[in-house]
Backbone as a printed PyTorch tensor [residue, N CA C, xyz], in Angstrom:
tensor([[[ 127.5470,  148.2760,  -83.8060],
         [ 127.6170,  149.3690,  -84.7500],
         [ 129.0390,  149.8970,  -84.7750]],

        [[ 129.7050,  149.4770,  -86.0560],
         [ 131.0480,  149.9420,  -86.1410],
         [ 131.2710,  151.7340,  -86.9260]],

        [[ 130.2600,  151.9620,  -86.8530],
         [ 130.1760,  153.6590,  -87.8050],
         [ 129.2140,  153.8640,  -88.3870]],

        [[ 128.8420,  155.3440,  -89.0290],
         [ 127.4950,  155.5840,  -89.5560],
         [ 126.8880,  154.2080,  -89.7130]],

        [[ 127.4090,  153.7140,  -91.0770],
         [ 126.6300,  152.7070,  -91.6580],
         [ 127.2170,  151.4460,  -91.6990]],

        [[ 127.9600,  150.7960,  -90.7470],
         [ 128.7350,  149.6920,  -90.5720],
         [ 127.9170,  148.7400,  -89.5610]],

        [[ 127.7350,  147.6800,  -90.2730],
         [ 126.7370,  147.0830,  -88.9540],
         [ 127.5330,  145.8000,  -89.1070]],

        [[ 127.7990,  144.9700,  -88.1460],
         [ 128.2800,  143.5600,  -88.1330],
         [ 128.4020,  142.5800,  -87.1940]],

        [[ 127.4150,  141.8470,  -87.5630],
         [ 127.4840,  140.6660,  -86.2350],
         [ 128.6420,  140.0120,  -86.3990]],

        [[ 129.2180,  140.1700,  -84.7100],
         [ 130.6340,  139.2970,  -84.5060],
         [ 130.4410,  139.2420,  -83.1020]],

        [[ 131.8990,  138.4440,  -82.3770],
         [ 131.9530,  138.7270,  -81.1570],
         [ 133.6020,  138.8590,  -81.3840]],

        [[ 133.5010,  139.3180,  -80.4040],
         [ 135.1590,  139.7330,  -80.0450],
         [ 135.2250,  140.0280,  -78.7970]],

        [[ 136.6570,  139.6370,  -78.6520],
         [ 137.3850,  139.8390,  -76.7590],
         [ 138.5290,  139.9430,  -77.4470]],

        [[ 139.0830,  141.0450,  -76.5920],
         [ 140.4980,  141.4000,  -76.3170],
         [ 141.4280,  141.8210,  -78.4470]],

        [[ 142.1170,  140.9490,  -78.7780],
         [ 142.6970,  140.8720,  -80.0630],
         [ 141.9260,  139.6810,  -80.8600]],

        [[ 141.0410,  139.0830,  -80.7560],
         [ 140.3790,  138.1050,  -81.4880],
         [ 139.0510,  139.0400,  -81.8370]],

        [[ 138.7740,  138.6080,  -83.0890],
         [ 137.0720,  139.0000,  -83.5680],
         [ 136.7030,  138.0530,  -84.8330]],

        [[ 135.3640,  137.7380,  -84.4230],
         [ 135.1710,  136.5680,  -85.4100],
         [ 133.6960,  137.4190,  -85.9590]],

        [[ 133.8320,  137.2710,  -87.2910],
         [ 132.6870,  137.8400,  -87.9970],
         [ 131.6920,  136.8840,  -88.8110]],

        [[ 130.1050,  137.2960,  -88.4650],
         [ 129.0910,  136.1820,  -88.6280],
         [ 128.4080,  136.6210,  -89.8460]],

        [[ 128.3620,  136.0770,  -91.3210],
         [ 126.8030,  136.5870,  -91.9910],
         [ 126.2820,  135.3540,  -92.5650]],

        [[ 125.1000,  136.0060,  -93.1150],
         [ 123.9890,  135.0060,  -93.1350],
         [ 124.2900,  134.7670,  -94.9720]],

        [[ 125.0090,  135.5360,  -95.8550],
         [ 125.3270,  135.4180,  -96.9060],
         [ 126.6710,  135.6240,  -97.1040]],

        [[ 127.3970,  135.6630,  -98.6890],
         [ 128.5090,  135.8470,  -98.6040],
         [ 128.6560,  137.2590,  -98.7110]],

        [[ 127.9290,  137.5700,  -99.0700],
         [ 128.0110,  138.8620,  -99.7830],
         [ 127.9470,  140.2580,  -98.4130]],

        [[ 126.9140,  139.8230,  -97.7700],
         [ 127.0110,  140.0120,  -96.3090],
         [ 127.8230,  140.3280,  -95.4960]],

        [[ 128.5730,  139.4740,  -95.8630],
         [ 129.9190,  138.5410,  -94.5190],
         [ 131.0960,  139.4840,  -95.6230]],

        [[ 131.2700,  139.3140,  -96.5850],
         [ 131.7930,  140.2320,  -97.3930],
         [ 132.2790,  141.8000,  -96.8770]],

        [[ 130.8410,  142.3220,  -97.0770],
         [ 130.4430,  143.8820,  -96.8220],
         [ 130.8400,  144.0020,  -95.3040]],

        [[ 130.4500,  142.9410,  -94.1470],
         [ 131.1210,  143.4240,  -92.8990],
         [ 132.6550,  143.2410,  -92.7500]],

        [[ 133.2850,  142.3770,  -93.8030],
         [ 134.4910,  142.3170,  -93.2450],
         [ 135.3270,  143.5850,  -93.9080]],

        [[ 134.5720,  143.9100,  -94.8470],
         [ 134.8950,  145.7040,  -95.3580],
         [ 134.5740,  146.2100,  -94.6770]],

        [[ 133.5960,  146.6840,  -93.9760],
         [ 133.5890,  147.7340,  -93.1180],
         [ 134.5070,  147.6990,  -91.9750]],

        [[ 134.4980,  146.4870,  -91.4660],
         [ 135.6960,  146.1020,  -89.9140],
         [ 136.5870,  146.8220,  -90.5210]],

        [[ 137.3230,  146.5510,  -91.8760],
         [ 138.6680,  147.0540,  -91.6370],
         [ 138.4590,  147.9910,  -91.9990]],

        [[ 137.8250,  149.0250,  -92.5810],
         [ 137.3020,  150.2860,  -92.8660],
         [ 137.5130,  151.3520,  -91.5960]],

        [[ 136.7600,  150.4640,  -90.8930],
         [ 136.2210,  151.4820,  -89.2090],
         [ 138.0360,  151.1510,  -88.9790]],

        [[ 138.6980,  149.9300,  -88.2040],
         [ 139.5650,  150.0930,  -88.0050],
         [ 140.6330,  150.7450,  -88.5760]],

        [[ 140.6730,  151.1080,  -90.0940],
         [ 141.5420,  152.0620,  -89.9740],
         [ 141.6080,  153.3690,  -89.9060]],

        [[ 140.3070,  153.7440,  -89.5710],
         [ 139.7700,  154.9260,  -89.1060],
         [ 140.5960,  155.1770,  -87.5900]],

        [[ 140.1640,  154.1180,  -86.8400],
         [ 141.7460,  153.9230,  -85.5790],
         [ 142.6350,  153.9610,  -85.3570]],

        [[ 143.2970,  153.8510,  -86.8460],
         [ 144.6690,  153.3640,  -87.1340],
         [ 145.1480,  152.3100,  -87.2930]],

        [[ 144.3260,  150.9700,  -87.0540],
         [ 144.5430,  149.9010,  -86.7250],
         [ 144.6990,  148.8700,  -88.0180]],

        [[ 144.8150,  147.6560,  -88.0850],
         [ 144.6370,  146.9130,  -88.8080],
         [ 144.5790,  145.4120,  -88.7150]],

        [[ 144.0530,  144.5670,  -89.6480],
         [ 144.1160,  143.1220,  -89.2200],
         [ 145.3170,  142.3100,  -89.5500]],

        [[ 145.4450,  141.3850,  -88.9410],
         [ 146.5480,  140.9810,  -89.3040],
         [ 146.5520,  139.6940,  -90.3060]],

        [[ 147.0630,  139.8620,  -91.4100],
         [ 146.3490,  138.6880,  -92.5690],
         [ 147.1260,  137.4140,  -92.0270]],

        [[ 148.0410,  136.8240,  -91.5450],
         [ 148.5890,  135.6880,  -91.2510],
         [ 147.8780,  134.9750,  -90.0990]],

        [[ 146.1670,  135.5400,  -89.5960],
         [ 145.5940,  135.0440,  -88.3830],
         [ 144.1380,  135.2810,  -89.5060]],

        [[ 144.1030,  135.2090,  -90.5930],
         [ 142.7370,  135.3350,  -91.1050],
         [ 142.4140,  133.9070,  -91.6230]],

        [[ 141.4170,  133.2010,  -90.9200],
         [ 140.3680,  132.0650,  -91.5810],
         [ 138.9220,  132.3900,  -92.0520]],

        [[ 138.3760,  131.5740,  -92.3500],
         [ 136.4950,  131.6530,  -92.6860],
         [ 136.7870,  130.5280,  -92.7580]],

        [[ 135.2910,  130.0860,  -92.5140],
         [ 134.5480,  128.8720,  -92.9050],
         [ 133.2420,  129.0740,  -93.5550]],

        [[ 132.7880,  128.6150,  -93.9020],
         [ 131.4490,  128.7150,  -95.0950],
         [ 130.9870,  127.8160,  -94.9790]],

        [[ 129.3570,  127.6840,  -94.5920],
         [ 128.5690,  126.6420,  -94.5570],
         [ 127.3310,  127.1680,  -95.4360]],

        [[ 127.3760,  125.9630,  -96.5220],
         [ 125.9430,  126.4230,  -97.3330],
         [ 124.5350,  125.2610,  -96.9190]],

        [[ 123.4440,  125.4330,  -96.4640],
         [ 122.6070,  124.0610,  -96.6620],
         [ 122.2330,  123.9770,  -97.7080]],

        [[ 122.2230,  122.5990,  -97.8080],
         [ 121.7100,  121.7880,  -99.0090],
         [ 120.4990,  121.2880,  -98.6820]],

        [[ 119.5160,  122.0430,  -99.3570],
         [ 117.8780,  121.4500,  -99.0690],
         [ 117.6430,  120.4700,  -99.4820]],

        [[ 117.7500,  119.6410, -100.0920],
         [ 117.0840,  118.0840, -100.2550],
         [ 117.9140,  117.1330,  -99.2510]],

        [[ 118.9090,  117.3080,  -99.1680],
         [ 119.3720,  116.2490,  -97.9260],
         [ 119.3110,  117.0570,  -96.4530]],

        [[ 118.8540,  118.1430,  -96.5460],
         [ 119.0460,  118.4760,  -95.0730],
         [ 120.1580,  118.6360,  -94.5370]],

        [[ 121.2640,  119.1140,  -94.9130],
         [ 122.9740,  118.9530,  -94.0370],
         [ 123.2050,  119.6460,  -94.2670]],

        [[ 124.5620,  120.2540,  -93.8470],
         [ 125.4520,  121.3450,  -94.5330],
         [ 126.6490,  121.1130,  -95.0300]],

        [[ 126.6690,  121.7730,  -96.0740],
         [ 127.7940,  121.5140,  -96.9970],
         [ 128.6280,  122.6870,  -96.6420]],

        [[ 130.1910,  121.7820,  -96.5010],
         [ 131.1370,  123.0520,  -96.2580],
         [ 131.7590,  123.3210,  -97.8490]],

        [[ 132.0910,  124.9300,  -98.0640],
         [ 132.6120,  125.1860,  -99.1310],
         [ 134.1830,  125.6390,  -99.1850]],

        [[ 135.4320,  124.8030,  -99.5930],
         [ 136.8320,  124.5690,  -99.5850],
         [ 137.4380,  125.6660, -100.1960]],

        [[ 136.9700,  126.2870, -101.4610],
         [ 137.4320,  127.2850, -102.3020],
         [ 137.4760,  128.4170, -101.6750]],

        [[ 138.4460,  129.5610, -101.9310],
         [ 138.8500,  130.8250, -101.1010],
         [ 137.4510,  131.4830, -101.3660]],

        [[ 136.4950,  132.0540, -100.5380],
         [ 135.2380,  133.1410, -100.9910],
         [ 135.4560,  134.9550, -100.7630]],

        [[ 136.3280,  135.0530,  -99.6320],
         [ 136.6140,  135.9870,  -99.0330],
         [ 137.6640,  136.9800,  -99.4270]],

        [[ 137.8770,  138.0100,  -99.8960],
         [ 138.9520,  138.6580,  -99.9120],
         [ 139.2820,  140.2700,  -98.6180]],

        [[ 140.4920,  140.4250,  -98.4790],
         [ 140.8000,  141.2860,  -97.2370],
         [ 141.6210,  142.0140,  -97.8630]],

        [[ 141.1710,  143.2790,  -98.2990],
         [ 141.9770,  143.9550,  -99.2680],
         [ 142.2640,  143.5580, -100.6300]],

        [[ 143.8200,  143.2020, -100.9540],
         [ 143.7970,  142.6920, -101.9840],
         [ 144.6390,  141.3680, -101.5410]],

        [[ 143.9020,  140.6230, -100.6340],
         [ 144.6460,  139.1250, -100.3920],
         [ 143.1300,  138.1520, -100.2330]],

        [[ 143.7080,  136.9120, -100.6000],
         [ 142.4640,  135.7450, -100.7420],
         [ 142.2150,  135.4760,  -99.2970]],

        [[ 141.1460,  135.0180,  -98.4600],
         [ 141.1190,  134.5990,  -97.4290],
         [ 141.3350,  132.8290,  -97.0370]],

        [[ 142.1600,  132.4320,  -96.6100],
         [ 142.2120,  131.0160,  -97.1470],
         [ 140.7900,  130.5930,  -96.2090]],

        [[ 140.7470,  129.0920,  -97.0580],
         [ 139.0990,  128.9930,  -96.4870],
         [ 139.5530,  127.4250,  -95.5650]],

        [[ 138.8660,  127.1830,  -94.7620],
         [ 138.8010,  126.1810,  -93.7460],
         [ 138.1720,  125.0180,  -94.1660]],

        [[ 138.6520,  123.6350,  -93.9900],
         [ 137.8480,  122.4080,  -94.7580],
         [ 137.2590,  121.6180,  -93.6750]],

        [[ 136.5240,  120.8740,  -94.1580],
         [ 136.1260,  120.3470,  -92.6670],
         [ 136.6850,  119.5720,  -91.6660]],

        [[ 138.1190,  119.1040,  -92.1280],
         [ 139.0360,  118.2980,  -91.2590],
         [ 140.3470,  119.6290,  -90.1110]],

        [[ 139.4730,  120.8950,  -91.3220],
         [ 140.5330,  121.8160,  -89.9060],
         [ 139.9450,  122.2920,  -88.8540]],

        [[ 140.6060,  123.0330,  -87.5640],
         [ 139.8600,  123.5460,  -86.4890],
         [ 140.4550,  124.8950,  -86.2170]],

        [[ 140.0390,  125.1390,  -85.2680],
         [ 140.6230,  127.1600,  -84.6940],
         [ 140.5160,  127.0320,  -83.5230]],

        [[ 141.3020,  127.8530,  -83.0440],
         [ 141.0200,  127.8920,  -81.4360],
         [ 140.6770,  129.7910,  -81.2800]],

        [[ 139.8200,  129.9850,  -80.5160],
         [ 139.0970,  130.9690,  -80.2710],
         [ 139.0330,  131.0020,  -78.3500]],

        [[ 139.6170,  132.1400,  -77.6500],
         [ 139.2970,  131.7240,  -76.3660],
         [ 139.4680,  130.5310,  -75.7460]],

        [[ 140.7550,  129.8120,  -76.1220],
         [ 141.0990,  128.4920,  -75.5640],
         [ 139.9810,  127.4370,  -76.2390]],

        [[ 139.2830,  127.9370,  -76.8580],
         [ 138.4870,  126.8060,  -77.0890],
         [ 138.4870,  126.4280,  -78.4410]],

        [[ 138.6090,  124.9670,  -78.7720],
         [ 138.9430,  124.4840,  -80.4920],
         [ 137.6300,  124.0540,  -80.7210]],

        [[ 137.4350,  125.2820,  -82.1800],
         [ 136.0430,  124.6360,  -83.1330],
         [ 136.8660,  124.6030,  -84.3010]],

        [[ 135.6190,  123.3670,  -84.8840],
         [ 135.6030,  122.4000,  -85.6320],
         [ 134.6510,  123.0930,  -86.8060]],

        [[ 134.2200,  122.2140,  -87.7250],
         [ 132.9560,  122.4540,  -88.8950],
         [ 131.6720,  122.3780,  -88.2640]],

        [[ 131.6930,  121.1720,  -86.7000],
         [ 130.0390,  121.4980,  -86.1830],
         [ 130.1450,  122.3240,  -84.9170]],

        [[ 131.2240,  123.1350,  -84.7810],
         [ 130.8210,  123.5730,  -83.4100],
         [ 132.2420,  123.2360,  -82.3110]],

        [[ 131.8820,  123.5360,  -81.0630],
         [ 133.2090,  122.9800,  -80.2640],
         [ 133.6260,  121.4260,  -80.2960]],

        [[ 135.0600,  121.8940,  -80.1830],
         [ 135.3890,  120.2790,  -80.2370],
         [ 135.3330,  119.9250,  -78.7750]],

        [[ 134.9970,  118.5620,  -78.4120],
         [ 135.0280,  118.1470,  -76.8930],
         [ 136.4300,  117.6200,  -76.9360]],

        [[ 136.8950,  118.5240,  -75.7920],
         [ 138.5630,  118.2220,  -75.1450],
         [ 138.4070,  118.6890,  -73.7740]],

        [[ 139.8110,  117.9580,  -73.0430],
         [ 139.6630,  117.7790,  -71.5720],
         [ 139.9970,  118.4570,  -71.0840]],

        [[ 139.9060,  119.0590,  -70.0330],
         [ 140.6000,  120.2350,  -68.8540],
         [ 141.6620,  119.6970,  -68.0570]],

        [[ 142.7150,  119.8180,  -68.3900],
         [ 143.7830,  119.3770,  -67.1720],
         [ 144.2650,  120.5880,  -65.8940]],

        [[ 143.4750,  120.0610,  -65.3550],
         [ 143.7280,  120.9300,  -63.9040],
         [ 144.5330,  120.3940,  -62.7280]],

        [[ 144.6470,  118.8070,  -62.8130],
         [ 145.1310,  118.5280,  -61.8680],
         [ 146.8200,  118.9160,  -62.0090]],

        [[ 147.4200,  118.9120,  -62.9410],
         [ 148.7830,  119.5060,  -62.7800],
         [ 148.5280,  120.6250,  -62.0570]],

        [[ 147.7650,  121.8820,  -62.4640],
         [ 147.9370,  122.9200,  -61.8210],
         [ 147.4050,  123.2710,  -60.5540]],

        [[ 146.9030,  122.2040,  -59.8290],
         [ 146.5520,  122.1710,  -58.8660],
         [ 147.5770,  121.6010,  -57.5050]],

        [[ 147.9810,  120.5540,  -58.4640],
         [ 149.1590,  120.0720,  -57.5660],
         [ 150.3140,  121.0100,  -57.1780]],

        [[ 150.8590,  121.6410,  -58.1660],
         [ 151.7970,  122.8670,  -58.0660],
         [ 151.4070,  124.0350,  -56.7120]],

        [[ 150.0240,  124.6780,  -56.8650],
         [ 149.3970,  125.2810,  -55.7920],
         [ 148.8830,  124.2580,  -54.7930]],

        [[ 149.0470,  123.3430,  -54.3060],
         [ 148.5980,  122.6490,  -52.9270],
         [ 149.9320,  122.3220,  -52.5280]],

        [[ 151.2920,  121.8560,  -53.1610],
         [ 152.7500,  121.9630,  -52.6520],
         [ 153.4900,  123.1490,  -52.3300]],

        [[ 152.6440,  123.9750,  -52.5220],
         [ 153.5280,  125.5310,  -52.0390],
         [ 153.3150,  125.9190,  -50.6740]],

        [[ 154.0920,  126.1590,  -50.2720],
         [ 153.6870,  126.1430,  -48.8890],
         [ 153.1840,  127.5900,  -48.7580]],

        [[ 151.8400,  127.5560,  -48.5380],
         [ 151.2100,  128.7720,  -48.7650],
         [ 149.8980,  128.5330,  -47.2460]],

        [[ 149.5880,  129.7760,  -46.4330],
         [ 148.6430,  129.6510,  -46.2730],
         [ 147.0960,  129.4230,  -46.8680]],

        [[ 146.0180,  128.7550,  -45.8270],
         [ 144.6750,  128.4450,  -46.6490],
         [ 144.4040,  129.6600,  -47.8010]],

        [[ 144.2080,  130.8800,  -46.5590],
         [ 143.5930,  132.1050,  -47.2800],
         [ 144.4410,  132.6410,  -48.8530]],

        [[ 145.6630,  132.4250,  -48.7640],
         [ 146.8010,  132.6760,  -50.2210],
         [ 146.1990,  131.5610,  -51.1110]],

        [[ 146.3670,  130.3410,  -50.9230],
         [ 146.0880,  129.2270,  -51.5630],
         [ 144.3210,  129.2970,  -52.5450]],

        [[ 143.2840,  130.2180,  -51.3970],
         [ 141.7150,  130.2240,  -52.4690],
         [ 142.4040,  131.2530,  -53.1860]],

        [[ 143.0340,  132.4710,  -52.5530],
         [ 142.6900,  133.8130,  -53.3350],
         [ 143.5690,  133.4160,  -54.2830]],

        [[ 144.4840,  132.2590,  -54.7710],
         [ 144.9980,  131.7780,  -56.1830],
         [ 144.3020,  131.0240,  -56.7250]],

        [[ 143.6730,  130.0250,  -56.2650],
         [ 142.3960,  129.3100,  -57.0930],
         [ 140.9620,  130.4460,  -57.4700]],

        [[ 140.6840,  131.4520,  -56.6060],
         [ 139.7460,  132.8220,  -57.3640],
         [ 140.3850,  133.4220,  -58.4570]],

        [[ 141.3260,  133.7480,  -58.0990],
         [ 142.1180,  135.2170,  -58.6880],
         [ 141.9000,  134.2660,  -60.3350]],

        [[ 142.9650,  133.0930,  -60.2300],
         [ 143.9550,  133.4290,  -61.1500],
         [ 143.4650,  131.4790,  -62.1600]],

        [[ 143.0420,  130.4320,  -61.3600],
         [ 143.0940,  129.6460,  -61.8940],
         [ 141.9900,  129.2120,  -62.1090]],

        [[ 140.9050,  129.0630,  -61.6790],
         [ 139.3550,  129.4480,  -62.4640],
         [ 139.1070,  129.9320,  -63.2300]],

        [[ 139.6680,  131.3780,  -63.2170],
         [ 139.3580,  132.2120,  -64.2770],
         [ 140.2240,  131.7000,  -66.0640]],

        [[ 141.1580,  130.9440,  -65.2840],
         [ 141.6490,  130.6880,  -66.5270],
         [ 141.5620,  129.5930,  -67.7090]],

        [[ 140.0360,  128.8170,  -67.1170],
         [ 138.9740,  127.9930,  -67.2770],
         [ 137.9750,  128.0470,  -67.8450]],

        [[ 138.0490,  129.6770,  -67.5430],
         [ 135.9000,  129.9460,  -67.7320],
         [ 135.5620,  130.1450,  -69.0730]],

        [[ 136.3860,  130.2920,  -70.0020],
         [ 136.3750,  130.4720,  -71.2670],
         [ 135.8770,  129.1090,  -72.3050]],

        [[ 136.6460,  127.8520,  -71.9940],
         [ 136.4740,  126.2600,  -72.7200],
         [ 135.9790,  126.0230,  -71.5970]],

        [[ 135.4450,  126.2090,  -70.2960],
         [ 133.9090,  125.4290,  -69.9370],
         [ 132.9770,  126.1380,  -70.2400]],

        [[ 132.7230,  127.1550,  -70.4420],
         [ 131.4810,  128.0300,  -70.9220],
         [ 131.5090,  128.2320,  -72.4030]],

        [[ 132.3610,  127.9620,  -73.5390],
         [ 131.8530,  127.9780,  -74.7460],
         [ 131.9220,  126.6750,  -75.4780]],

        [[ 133.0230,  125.7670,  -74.0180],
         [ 133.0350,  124.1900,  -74.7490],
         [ 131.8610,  123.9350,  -74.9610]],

        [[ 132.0170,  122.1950,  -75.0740],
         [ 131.6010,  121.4600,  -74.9870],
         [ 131.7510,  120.8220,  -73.3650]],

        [[ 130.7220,  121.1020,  -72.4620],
         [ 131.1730,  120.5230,  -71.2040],
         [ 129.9070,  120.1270,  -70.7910]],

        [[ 130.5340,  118.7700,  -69.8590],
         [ 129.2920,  117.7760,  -69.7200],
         [ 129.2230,  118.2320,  -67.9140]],

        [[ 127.9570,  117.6490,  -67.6270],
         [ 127.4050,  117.9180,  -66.1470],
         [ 128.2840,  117.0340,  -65.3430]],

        [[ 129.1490,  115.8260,  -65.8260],
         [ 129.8390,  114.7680,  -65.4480],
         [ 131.2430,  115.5190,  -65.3520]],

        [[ 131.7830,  116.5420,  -66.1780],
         [ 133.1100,  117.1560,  -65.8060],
         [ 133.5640,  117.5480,  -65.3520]],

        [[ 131.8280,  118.7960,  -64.8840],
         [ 132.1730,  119.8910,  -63.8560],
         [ 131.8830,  119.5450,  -62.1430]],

        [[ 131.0440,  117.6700,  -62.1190],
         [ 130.9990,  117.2230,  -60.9030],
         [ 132.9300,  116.8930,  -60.6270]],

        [[ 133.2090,  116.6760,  -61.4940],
         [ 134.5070,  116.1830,  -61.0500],
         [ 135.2490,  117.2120,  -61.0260]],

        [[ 135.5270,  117.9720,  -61.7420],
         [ 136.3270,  119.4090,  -61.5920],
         [ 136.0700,  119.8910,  -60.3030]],

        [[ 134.8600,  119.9890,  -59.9150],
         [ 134.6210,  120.5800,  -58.6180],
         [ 135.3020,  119.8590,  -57.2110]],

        [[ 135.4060,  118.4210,  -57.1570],
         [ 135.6630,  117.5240,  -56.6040],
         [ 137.0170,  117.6140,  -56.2710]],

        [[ 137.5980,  118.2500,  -57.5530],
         [ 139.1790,  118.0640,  -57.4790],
         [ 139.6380,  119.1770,  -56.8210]],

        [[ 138.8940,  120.2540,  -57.1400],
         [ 139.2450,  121.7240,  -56.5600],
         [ 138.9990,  121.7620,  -54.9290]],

        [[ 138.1450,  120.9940,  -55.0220],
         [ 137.5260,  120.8520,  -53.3220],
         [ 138.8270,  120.2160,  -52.1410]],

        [[ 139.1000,  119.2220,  -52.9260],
         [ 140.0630,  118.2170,  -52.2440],
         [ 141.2680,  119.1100,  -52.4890]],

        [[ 141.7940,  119.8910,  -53.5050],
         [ 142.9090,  120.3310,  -53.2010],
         [ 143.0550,  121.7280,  -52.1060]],

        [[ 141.6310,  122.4880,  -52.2260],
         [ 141.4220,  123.4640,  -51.1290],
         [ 141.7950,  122.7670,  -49.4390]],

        [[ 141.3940,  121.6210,  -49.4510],
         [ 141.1490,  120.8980,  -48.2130],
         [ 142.7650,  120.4610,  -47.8270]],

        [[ 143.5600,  120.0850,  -48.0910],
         [ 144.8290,  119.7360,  -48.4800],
         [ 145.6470,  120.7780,  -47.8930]]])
């Protein structure tokens, strides 16, 4: 609930907010109100970070059709619209037209860096807690991540704790 009468499914963290409707017209009316309430804050969006994507189904084939043409406007600017060969990254994580894209975690660079420092054990977890997990949990929990990634991720973290 963004004010009296502002209702809008989204999620948001930190400076990102992604807004959800079930129509255009919908998706429309909340992205008026967002910036409505926000400039009630003072705040504003920033149009050089604005996408949509638009998915309509098509009932006789069952699929979804993405729609290319601008639908959206943000004030008085077009919203450019997303095709299905583009992606976004949201929280480290890149979606696509179906969803997350599957991409890899490279940890072992940053692991190697923290197991050559000459650091005690106890310095060495409270940097793998603090600071380099956490900076993970975002594209393994909204990726695409298989039960096969996180046996090995774990594997790697293990062996470099041990080290």
């Amino acid at each position: 609930m963004l004010g009296r009468n502002v209702n809008a499914l989204a999620f948001a963290f930190a400076d990102d907010l992604v807004l959800v409707g079930s129509t255009r017209n919908g998706a429309q009316r909340s992205l008026e109100g967002v910036m409505a309430a926000l400039l009630g804050f003072g705040l504003e969006l920033a149009p050089a970070k604005y996408a949509a994507f638009s998915f309509v189904p098509s009932g006789k084939t069952k699929k979804i059709k993405i729609i290319s043409d601008p639908q959206f406007t943000a004030g008085d600017r077009m919203i450019p619209q997303l095709s299905a060969i583009h992606t976004m990254w949201y929280l480290r994580v890149r979606f696509g037209d179906s969803g997350p894209v599957i991409q890899g975690v490279e940890i072992l660079p940053l692991l190697d860096k923290i197991t050559r420092a000459s650091l005690k054990p106890q310095q060495r977890l409270k940097i793998f807690r603090t600071y380099l997990i956490p900076r993970f949990t975002h594209s393994l929990v909204l990726g695409r991540t298989s039960y096969g990634l996180l046996r090995k991720l774990d594997k790697q973290m293990r062996a470099a704790v041990r080290r």
